[in-house]
N, C-alpha and C positions, 0 to 999 in steps of 0.2 A: 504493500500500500504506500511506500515511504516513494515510490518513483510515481506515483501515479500523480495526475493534478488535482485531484484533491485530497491532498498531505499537505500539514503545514511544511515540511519541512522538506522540498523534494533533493532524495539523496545519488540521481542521475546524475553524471557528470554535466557540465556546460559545453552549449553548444550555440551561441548568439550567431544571428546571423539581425541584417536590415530591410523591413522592407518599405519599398512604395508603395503607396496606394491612393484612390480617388473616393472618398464617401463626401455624398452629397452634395457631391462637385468640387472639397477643397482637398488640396495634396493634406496627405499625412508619412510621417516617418515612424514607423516600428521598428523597436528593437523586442526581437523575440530571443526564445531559449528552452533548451530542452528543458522538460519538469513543468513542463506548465501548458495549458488546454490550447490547442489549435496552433502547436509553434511554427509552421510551415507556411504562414499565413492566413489571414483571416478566415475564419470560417464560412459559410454559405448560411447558414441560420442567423448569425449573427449581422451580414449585412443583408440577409432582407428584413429585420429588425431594422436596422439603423436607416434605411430604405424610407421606408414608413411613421417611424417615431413623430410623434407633433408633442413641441414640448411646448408651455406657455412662457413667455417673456417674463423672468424675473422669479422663476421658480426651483422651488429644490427639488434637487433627483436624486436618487437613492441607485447606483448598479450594484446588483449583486454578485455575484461571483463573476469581478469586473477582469478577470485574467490579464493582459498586457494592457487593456486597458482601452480597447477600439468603441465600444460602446460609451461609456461613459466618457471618453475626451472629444469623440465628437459632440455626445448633449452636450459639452461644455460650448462647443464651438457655435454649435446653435442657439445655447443659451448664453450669450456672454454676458448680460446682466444678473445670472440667477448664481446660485452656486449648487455644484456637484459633490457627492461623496460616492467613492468607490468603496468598495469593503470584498477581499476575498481573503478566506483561510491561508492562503499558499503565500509563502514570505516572498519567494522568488518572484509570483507577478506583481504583489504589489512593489516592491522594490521596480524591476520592469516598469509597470504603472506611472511609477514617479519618474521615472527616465525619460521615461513617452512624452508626459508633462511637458515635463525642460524642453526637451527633443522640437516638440511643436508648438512652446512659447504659448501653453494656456497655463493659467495662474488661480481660474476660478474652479480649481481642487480640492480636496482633500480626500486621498489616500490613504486607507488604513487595515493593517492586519485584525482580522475578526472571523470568529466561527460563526458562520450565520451573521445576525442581526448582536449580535452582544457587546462590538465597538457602540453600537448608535443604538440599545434600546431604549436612550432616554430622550430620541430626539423622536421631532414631526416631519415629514415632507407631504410633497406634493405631486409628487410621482415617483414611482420605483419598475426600474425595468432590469430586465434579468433573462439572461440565455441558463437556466439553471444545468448545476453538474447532474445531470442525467445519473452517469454513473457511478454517484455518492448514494440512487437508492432512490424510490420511490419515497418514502420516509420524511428525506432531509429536502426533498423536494416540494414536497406538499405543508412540513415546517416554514418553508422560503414566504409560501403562500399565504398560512394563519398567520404567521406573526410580522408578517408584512401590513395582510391586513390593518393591525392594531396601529401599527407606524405612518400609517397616512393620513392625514388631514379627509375631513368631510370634503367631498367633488374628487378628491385624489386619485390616477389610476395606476395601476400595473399593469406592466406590457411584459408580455413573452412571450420566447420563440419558444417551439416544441416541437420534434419531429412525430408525423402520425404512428410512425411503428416504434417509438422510444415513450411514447405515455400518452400524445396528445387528446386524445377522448379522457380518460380518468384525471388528467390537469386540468381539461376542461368541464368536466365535473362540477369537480373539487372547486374550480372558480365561481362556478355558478352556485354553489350552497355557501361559497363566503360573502359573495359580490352582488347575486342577484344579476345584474346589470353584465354582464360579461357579450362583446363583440367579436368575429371573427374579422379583423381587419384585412388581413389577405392570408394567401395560402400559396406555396410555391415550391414545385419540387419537393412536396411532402412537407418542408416546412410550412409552420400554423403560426400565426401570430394573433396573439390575444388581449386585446385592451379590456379589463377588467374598473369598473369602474365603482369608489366607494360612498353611494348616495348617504 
């Protein structure tokens, strides 16, 4: 479990490599590394997520298991008034994370090693989006989701991506007995993406 990406502690050797890439039309530079989720580059759930995301001007996001960090530094870039918090277990991406940061000169951050929600269960936001570790477990998955819940502000949503054969019917369940309100915003190549919304 200790090489897997979701270990705090991933004990793989290093293997960094940079990439380029376009989301939402602006360049970004990644530094990736082994020990850590999608290190080859970005993953395909993740940017039909980042694809789609509408965040509001001047609002906080919450990414959860923010790996190097392509999710949450683009909300940043979209939200340059609001501020962001990333949080993943795995030291390596948030370290990575913070690189990314510097890397593409966004400052409306913050970065931080946490199991779950336990960096931030004493704050609020106003959105939380999340590519959750799948293969942490149905379990730690559908945790992501209750106690997410509780951390939203009233109108608040949760966005995630979900592959159909990795869980997406029983996440989408599970959203709809927390949220009531839950949308299929689009679907693509099996990826599901879900705005969940907390009236």
């Amino acid at each position: 479990m200790s090489n897997h990406y979701y270990s705090q502690n991933p004990e793989v050797k290093h293997n960094r490599h940079i990439h380029e890439v376009s989301l939402r039309g602006m360049p970004f530079r990644f530094v990736t590394d082994a020990g850590v989720f999608s290190k080859s580059g970005i993953d395909y759930g993740s940017r039909v997520l980042i694809d789609v995301l509408q965040i509001d001007s001047g609002s906080s996001v919450l990414d959860v298991g923010c790996g190097y960090g392509p999710i949450g530094l683009t909300a940043a870039k979209l939200n340059n008034q609001g501020q962001i918090t990333m949080i993943d277990i795995n030291e390596r991406a948030v370290e990575l994370a913070r690189e990314n940061a510097k890397l593409n000169g966004i400052s409306n951050v913050t970065i931080l090693q946490s199991d779950i929600y336990e960096a931030v269960k004493d704050r609020k936001f106003d959105a939380i989006v999340t590519n959750p570790p799948i293969r942490a477990g149905k379990e730690v998955v559908h945790r992501i989701f209750e106690e997410g819940y509780e951390l939203l502000n009233q109108g608040g949503s949760m966005w995630v991506v979900i592959q159909k054969k990795q869980g997406a019917p029983s996440a989408e369940a599970k959203l709809k007995l927390l949220f009531g309100d839950v949308e299929e915003v689009t679907k693509d190549k099996g990826y599901r993406i879900f705005r969940a919304v907390k009236e």
